[in-house]
C-alpha positions in Angstrom: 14.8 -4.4 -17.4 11.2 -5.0 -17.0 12.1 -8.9 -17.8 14.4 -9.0 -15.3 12.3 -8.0 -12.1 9.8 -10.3 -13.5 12.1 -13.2 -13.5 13.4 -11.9 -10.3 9.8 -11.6 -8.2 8.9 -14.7 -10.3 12.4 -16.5 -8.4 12.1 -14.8 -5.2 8.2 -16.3 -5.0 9.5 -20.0 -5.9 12.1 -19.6 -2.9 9.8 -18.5 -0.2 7.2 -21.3 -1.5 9.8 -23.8 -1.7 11.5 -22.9 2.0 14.8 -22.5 0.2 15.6 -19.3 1.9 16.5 -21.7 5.3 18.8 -23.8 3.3 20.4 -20.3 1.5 20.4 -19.0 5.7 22.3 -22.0 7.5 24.9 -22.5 4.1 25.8 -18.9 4.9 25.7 -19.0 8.3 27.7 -22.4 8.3 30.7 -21.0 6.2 30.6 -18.0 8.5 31.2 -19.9 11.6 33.0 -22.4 9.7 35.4 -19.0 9.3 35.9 -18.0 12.3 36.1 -21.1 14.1 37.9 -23.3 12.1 37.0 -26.5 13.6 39.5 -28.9 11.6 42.9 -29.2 9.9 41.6 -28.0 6.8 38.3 -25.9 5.1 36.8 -29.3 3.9 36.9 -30.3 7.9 36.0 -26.8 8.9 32.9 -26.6 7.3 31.5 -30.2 7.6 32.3 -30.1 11.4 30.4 -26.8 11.3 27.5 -28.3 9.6 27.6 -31.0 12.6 27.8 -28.1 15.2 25.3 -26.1 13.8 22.7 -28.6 13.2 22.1 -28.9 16.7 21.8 -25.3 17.1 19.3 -25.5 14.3 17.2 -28.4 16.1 17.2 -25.7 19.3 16.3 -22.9 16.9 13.3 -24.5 14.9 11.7 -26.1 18.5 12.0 -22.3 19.9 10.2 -20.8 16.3 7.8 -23.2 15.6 6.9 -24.6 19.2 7.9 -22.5 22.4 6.8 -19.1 20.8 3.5 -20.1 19.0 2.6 -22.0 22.3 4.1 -20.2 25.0 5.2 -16.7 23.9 2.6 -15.5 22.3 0.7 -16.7 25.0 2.2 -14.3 27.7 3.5 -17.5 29.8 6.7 -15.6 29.8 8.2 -17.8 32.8 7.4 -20.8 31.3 8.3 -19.7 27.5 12.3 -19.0 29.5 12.4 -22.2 31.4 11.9 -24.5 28.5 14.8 -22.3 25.9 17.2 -22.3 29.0 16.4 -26.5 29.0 16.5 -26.9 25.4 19.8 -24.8 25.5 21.3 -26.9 27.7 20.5 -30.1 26.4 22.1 -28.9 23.0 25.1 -28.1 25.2 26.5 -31.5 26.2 26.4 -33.4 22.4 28.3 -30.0 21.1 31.1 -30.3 23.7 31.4 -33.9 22.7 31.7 -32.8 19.2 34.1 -30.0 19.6 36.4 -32.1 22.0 36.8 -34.5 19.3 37.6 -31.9 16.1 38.9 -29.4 17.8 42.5 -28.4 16.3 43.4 -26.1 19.3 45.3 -27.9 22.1 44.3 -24.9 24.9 40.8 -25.1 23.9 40.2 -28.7 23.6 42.1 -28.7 27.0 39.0 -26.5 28.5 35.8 -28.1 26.6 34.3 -29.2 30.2 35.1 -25.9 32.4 32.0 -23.9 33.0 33.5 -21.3 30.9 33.5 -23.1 28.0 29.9 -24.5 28.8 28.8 -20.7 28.9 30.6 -19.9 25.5 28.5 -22.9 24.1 25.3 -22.1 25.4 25.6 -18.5 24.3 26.6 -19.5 20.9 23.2 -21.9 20.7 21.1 -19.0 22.6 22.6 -16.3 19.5 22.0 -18.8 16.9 18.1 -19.2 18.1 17.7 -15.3 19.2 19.2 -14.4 15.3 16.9 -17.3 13.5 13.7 -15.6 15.4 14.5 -12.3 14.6 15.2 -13.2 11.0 11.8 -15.0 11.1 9.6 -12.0 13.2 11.2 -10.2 10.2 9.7 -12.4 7.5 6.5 -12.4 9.0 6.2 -8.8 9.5 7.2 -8.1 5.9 4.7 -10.8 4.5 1.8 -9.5 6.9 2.6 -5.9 5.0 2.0 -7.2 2.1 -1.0 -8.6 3.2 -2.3 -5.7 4.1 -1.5 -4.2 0.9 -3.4 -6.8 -0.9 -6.0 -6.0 1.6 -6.1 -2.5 1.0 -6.5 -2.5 -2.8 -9.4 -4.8 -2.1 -10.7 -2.2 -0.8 -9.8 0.3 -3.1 -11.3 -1.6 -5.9 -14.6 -2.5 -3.7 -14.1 1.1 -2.8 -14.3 2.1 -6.7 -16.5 -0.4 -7.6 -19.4 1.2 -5.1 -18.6 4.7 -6.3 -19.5 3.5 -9.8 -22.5 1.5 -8.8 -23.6 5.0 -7.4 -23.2 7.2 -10.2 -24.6 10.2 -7.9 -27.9 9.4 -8.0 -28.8 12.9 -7.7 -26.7 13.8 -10.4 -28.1 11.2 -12.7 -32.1 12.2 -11.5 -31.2 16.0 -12.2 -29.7 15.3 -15.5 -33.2 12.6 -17.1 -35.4 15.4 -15.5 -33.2 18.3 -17.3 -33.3 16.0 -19.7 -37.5 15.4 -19.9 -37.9 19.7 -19.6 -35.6 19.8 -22.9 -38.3 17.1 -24.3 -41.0 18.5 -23.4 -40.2 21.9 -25.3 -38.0 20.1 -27.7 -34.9 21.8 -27.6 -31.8 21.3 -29.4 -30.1 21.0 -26.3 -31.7 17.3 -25.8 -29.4 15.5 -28.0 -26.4 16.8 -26.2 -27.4 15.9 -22.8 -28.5 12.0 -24.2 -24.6 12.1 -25.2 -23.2 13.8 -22.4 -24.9 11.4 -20.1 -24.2 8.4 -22.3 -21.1 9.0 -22.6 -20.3 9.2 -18.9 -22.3 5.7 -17.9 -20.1 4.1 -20.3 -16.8 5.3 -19.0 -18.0 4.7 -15.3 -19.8 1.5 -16.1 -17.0 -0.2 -18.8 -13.7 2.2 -19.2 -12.8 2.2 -15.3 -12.8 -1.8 -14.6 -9.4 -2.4 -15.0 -7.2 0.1 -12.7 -5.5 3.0 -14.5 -7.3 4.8 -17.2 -5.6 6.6 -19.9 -5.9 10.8 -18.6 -7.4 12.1 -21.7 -10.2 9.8 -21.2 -10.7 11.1 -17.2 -10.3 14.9 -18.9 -13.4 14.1 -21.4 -15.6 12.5 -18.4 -14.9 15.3 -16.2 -16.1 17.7 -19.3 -19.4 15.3 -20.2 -20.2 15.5 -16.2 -19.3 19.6 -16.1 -21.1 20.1 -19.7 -24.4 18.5 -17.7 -24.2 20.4 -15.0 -23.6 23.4 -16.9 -27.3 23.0 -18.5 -28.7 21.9 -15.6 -27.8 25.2 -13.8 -27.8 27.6 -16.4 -26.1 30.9 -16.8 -26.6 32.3 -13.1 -23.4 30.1 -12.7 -19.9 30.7 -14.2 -18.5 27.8 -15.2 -15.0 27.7 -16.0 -13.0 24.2 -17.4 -9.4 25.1 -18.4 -7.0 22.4 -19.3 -3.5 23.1 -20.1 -0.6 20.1 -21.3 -0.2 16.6 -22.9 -2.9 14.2 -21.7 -2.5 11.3 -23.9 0.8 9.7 -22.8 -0.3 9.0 -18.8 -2.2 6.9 -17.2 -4.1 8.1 -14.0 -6.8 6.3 -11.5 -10.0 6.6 -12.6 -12.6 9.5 -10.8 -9.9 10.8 -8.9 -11.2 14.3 -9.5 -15.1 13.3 -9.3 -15.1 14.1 -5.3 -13.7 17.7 -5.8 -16.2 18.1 -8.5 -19.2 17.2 -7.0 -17.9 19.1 -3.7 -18.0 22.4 -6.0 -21.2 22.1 -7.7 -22.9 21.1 -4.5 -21.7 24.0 -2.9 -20.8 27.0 -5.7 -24.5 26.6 -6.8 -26.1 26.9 -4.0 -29.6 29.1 -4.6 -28.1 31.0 -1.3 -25.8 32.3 -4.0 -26.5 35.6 -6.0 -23.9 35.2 -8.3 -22.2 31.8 -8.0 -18.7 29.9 -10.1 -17.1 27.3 -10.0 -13.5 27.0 -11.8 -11.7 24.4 -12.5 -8.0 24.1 -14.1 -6.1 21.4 -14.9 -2.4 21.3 -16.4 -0.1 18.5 -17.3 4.0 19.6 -17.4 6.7 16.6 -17.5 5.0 14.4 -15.7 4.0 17.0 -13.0 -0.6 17.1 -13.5 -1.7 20.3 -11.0 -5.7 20.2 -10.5 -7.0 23.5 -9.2 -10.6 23.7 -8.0 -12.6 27.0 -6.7 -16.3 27.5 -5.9 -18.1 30.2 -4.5 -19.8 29.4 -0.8 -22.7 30.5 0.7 -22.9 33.5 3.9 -23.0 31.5 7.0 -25.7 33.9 7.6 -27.7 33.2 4.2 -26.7 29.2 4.7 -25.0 26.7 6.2 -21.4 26.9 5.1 -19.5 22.9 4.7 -16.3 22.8 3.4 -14.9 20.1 1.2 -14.5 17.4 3.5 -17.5 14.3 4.4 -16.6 10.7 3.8 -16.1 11.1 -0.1 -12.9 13.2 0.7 -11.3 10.3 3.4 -12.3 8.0 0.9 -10.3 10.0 -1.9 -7.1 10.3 0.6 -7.2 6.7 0.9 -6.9 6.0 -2.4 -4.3 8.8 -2.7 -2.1 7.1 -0.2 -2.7 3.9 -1.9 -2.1 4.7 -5.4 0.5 7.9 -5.2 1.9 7.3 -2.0 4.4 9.8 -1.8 3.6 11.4 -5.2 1.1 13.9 -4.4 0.6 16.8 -2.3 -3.2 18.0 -1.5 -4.6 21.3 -0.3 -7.8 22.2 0.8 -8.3 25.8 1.7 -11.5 28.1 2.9 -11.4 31.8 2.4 -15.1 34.1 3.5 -16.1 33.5 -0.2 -14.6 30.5 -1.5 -13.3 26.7 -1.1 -10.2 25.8 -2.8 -8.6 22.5 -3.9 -5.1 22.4 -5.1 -3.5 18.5 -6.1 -0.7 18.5 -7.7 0.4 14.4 -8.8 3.1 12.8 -10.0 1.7 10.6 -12.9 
């Protein structure tokens, strides 16, 4: 199956880049008319004299796409933009009449080819032809500027990512070398751990997250190296909590997705304006279905300023959301008098 769509995108691209799509557009549109005109005594007659016919409606339809709307149209000079179709119209009008007076197999009509009615017929036909080739081609460009801006938006994404991991939290990586040089200085066993801990996480952030989609187990064991530091930074005034419930090894899931949530709840639940401060985090995988449940205490408004989880690292994190599980998540961010909580449930 997967063949096939590659074959298939890998066709479609060789099409557009080879402009066969206006060849595949005026054979169909020449055995439609061919159809239900019938200009001839037979189909071979029918659809060469429709070819002839509709070749001058295609000279009208290409000057209007490719000349009167770049130049005039898109230029507002709506007057002038009218003028010239209604002349070009016309001109196309007198060579067709001379065509369909010659192969025309129906007495009555042949017998009206130069009333005005018959002129009108013709110059509607020619003004339909070159209103359905510019929608068809508005159409085009609108679907190829969308994916443009696709493109453009996983640029940013991955420019996006790529300054989140040139960050590395700074004050998370400061906290954990001078946690780290305390634990030296009175040589505690707890040293070795944080070299890993911290290790560990610069070489997921630095090596393991460069090429899109990381496998989940891996974002589970950075998310417990980053919680593990923070949990000897901040001691055991703080109840730290790190459940994880499922199957992690079999999906694939963008990488520090969760790292703005986490931060968030550290930065906030262990706040020295907090007597007795937590932060709990649960995470559970079911067919497919990950749910990703955040709380953290928060400061009195009267003992500190209270923030909720929001700032520029949170429209950042929607972004990519949109980008990556458009239509495949649900996020909710709630504040209660003593806690923030986070609730993402994705679709892997």
């Amino acid at each position: 199956m997967q063949t096939g769509k590659s074959l298939a995108r890998l066709a479609y691209k060789w099409i557009l880049q080879a402009r066969l799509y206006h060849l595949f557009f005026w054979l169909v549109y020449t055995l439609f008319f061919a159809l239900a005109v019938q200009p001839g005594h037979n189909p071979r007659e029918w659809v060469l004299y429709s070819g002839l016919i509709l070749s001058l409606h295609g000279v009208v339809a290409y000057f209007n796409n490719y000349y009167l709307v770049n130049r005039y149209l898109y230029s507002r000079q709506y007057l002038t933009y009218v003028v010239l179709l209604a002349l070009s119209v016309v001109a196309a009008i007198f060579p067709i009449s001379i065509i369909v007076h010659n192969v025309i197999n129906n007495k009555e009509l042949k017998s009206i080819v130069w009333s005005w009615d018959f002129v009108l017929i013709i110059g509607l036909s020619v003004l339909f032809t070159v209103v359905l080739s510019m929608v068809l081609k508005l159409l085009k460009n609108w679907y190829s500027e969308e994916q443009l801006n696709k493109q453009l938006q996983q640029i940013n994404l991955q420019t996006e990512l790529k300054f989140l991991k040139s960050q590395i939290n700074p004050h998370f990586l400061f906290n954990s070398l001078n946690n780290l040089y305390a634990l030296t200085l009175t040589k505690s066993d707890q040293a070795p751990e944080v070299v890993l801990r911290l290790s560990n996480i610069l070489r997921y952030v630095l090596y393991e997250t460069a090429d899109g989609p990381v496998p989940l187990e891996k974002e589970v064991r950075y998310l417990e190296d980053y919680i593990d530091l923070e949990r000897i930074r901040v001691g055991s005034r703080v109840d730290i909590r790190f459940e994880t419930q499922g199957h992690f090894g079999n999906w694939l899931i963008e990488p520090m997705l969760f790292l703005t949530f986490v931060e968030n709840s550290f930065k906030h639940g262990v706040s020295a304006a907090i007597e007795h401060g937590w932060v709990h985090i649960h995470m559970a995988e079911h067919n497919g279905t990950l749910d990703f449940d955040i709380e953290n205490s928060k400061a009195d408004v009267a003992a500190g300023a209270s923030h909720g989880p929001g700032g520029i690292g949170l429209e950042n994190l929607r972004k990519r959301l949109d980008l990556s599980y458009a239509g495949r998540y649900q996020l909710n961010l709630t504040e209660t008098p003593q806690a923030y909580k986070v609730h993402l449930t994705l679709q892997l």
